[in-house]
N, CA, C and O of each residue as an XYZ file, in Angstrom:
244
protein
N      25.392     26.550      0.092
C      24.032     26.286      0.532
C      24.072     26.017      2.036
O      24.944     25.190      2.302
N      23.339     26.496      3.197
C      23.225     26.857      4.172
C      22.552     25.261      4.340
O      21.631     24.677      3.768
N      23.455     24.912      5.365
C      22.869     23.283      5.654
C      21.353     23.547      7.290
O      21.433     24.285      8.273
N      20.122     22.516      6.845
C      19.372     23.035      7.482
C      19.078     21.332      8.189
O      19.333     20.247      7.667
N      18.465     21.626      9.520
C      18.556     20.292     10.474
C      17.140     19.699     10.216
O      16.218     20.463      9.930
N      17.011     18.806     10.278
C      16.025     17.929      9.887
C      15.510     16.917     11.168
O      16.473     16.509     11.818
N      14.150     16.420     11.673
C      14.234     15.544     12.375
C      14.667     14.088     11.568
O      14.794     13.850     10.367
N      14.822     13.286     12.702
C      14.849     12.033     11.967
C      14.240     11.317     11.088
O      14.841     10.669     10.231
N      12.665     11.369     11.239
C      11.715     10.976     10.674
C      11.553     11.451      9.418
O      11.081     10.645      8.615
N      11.894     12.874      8.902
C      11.349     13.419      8.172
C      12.445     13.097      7.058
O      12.163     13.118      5.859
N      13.691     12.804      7.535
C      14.763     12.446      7.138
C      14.808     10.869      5.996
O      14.999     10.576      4.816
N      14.527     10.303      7.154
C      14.151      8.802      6.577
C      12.355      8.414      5.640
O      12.102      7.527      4.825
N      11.251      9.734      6.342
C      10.709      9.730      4.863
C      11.262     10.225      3.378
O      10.856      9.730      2.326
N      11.725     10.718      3.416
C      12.514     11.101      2.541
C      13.317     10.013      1.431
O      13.183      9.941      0.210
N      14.156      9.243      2.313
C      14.726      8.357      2.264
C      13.509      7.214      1.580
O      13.405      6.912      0.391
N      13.089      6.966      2.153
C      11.546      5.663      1.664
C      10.984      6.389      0.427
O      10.948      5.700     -0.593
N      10.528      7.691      0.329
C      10.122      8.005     -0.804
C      11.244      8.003     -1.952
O      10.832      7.456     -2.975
N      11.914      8.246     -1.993
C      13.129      7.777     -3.014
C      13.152      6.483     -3.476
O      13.276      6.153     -4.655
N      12.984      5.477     -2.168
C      13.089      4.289     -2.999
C      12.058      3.958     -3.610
O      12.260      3.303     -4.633
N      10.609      4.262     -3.246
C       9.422      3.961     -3.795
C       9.275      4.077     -5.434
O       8.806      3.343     -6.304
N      10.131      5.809     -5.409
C      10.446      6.287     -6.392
C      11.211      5.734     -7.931
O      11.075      5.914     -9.141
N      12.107      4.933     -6.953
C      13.291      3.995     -7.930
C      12.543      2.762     -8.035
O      13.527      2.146     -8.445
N      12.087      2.314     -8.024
C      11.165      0.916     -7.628
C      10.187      0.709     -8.199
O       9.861     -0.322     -8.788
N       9.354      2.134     -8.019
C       8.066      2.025     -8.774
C       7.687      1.152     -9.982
O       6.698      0.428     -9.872
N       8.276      1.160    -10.934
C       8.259      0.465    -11.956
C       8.764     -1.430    -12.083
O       8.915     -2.224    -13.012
N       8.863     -1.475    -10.829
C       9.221     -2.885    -10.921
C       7.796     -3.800     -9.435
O       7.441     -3.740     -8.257
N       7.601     -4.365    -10.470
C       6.519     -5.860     -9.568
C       7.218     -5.966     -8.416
O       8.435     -5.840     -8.278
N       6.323     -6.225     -7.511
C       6.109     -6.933     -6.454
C       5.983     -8.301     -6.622
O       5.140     -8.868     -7.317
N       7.211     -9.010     -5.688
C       6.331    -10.753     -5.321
C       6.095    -11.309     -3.936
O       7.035    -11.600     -3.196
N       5.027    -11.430     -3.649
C       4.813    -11.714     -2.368
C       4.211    -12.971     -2.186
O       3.307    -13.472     -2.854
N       4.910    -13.507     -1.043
C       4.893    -14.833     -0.203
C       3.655    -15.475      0.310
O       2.905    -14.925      1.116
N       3.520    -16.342     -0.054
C       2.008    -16.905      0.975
C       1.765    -16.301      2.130
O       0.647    -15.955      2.513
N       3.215    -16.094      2.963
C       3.153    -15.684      4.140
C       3.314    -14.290      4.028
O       3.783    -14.032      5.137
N       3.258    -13.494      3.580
C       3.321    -12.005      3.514
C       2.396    -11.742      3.352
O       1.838    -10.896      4.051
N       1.550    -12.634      1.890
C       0.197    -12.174      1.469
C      -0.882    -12.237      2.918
O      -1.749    -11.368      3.019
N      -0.735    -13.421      4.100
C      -1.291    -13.947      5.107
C      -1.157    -12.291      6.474
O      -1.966    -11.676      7.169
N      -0.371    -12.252      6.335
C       0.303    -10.924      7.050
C      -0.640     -9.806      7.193
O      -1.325     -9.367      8.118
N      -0.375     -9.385      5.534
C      -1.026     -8.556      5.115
C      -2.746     -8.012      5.270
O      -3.127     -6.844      5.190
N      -3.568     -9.185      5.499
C      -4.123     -9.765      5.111
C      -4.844     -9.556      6.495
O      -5.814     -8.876      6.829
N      -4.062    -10.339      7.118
C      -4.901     -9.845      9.123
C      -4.403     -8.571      9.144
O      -5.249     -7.913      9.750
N      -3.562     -7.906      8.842
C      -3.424     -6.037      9.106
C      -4.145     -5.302      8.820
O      -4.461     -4.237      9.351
N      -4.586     -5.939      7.684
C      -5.458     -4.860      6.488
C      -6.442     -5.948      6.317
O      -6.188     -6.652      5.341
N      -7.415     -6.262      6.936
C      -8.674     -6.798      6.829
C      -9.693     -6.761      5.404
O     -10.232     -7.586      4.667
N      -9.558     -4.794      5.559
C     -10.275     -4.338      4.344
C      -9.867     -4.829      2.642
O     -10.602     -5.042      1.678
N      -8.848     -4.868      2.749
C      -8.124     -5.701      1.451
C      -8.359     -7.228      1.281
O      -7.835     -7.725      0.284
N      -8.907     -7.863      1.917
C      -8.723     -9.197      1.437
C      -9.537     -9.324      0.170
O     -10.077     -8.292     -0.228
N      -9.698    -10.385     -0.491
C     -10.594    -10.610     -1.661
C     -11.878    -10.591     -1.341
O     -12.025    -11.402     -0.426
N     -13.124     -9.972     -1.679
C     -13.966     -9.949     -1.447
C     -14.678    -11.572     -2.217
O     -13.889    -12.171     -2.948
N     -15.736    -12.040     -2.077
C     -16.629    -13.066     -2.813
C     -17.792    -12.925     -2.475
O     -18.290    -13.822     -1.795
N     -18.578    -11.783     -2.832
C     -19.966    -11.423     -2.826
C     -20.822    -11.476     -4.017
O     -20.401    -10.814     -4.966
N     -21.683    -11.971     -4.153
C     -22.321    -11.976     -5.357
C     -23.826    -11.041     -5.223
O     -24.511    -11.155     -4.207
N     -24.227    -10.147     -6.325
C     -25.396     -9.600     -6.189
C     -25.811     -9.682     -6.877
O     -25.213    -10.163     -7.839
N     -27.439     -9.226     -7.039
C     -28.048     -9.840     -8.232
C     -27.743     -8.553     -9.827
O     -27.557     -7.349     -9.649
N     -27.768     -9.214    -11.219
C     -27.509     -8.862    -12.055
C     -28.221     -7.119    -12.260
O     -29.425     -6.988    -12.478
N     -27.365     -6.003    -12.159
C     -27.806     -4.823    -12.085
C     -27.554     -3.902    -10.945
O     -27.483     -2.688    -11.131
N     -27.424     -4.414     -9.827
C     -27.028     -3.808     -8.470
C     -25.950     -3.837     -8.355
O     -25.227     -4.790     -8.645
N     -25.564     -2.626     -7.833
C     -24.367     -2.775     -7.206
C     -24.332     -2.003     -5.897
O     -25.295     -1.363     -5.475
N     -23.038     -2.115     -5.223
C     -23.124     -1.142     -3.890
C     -23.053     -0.075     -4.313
O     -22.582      0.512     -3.338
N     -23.178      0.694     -5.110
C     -22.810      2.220     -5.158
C     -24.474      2.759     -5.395
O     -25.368      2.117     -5.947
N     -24.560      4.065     -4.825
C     -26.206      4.199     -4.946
C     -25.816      6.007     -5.881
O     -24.752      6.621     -5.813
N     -27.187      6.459     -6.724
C     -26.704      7.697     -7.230
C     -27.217      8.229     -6.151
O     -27.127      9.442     -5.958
């Protein structure tokens, strides 16, 4: 088999998807401080606490 060159990146995705791969099936535990992390990175993820009235929701047809 004719060995073919790879950048680095594409290399080490590679690499990450494998482990995702092997992993998949096992929980996550995350830290107060990871969850905190996370949390200012990704804004959109935090827990929401909105309440609307019974019947509405955000989604419109």
């Amino acid at each position: 088999m004719p060995k073919v060159a790879a950048p680095p990146e594409t290399v080490e995705g590679i690499e990450v998807l494998a482990l995702e791969q092997a992993n998949a099936e096992q929980p996550i535990e995350f830290t107060v401080a990871q969850v905190a992390i996370l949390e200012k990175r990704y804004p959109c993820d935090r827990p929401r606490h909105v309440e609307s009235p019974v019947g509405e929701t955000c989604q419109t047809a």
